[in-house]
C-alpha positions in Angstrom: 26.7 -94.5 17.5 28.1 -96.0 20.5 28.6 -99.6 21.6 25.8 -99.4 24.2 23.4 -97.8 22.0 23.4 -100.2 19.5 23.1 -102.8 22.1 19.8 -101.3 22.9 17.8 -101.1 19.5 15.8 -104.1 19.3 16.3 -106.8 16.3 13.9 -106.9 13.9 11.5 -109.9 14.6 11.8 -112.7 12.0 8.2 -114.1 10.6 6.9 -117.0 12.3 6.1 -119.9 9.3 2.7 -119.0 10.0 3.6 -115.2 8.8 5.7 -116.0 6.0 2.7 -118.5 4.7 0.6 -115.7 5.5 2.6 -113.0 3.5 2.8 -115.0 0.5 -0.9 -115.5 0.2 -1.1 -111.7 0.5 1.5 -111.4 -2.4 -0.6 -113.3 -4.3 -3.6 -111.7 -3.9 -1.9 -108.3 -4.3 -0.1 -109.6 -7.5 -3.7 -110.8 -9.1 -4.6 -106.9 -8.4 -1.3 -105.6 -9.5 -1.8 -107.3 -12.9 -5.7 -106.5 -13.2 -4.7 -102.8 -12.5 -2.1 -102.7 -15.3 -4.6 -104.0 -18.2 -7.4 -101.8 -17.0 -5.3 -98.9 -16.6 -2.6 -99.6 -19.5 0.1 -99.0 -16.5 3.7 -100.6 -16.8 4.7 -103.1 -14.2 7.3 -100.7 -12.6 4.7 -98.1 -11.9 2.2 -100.4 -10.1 4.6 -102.6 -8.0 6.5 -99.5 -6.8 2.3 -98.3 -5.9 1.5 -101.6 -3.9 5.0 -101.9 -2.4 4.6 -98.1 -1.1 1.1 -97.8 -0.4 -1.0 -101.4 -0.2 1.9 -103.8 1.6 0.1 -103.2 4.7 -1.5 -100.3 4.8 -4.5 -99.2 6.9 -7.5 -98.3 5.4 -10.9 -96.9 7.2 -13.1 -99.1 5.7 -11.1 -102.0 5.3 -8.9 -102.1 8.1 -5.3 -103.3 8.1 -4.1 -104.2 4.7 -1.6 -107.7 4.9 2.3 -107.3 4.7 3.3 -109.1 1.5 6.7 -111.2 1.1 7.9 -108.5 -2.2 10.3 -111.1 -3.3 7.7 -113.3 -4.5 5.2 -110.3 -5.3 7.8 -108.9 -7.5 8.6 -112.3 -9.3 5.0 -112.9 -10.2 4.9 -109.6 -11.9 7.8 -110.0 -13.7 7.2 -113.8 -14.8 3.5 -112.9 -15.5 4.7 -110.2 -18.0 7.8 -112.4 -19.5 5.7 -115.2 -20.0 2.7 -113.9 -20.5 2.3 -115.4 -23.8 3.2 -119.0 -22.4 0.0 -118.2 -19.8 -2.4 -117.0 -21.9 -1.8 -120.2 -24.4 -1.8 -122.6 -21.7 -5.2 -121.0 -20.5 -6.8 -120.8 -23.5 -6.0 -124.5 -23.8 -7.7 -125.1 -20.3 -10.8 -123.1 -21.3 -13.6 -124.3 -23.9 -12.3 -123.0 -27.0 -15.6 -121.1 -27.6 -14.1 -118.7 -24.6 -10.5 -117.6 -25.2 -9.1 -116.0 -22.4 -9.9 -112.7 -23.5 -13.4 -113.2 -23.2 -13.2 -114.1 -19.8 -13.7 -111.7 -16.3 -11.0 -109.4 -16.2 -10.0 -110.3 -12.5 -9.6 -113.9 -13.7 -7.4 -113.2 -16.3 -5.4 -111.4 -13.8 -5.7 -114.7 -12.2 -4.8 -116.9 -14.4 -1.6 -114.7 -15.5 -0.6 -114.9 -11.7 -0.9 -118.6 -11.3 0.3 -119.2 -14.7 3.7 -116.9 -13.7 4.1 -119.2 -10.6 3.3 -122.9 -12.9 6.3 -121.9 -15.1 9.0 -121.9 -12.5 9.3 -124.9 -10.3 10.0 -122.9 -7.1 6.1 -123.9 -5.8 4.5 -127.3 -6.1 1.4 -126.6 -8.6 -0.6 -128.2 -6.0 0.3 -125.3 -3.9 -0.4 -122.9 -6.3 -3.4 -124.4 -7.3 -5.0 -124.1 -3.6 -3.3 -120.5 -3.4 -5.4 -119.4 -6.4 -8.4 -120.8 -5.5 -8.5 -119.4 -2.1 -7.5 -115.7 -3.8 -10.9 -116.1 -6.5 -12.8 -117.1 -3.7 -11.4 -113.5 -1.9 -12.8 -111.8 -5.4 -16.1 -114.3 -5.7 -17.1 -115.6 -2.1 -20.4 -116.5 -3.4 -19.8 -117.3 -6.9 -19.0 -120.7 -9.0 -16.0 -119.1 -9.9 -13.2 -120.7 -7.5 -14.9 -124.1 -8.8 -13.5 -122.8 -12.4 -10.3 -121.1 -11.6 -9.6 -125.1 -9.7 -9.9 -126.3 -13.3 -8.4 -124.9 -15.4 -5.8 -124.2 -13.3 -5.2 -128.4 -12.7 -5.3 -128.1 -16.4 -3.4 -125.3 -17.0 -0.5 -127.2 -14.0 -1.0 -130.8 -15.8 0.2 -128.8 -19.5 3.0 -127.1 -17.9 4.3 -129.2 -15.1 3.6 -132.9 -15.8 6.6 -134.0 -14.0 5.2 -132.7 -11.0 2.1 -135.2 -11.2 
């Protein structure tokens, strides 16, 4: 390659704020998925993140139109935290729900959910506020006309008061 030639290929354009916001609502929203497809399908979490990372992170579909590009640092640290931890989660859920619904009772795609938000409320790296209002705008993505977002907002201030009450 020659000094003039790599003169002329363009930088890659950094992500406004906006974007990078934007990307890691989409990670979330594609981590809740990731996690729903690897109970319903008994798939490992290697399998299923190298899936979204090659063919969902922003992919066009007919029907759906442009999938959103996801920030895969944070989409692969939910995975992993929301498999490591998992039992953390699920105990601090079932503490948030009424005990006569433990959370494997519960919708599938909020359990996903739950183990999502819960992988992010273990690590300090996002103010559970943040994650709180994340979450609730992804069930609202999966229930637009449901009471669910109304539910996933409490027991996920719950679930964030059990495991973060320095934060509050």
């Amino acid at each position: 390659m020659t000094e003039d030639s790599a003169q002329d290929t363009p930088k890659p354009r950094k992500p406004t704020l906006e974007e990078k916001r934007q990307m890691k609502s989409a990670s979330r929203l594609y981590a809740v998925q990731a996690l729903f497809q690897m109970e319903a399908a008994g798939q490992g979490a290697d399998r299923v993140r190298v899936e979204f990372e090659n063919h969902r992170f922003g992919a066009t579909y007919e029907d759906q139109g442009e999938m959103a590009e996801g920030d895969t640092n944070l989409f692969r640290r939910l995975i992993d935290d929301a498999v490591t931890w998992q039992g953390k989660i699920d105990k601090a859920t079932d503490l948030a729900l009424v005990a006569k619904w433990p959370i494997d009772r519960i919708d599938p795609v909020l359990r996903a959910l739950f183990r999502a938000a819960g992988a992010e409320l273990v690590t300090p790296a996002t103010p559970p506020k943040v994650v709180i209002t994340e979450y609730v705008d992804v069930a609202r993505a999966f229930f637009p006309d449901g009471k669910e977002p109304k539910f996933v907002n409490a027991v996920l201030d719950h679930m964030a008061h059990a495991l973060r009450p320095e934060a509050f």
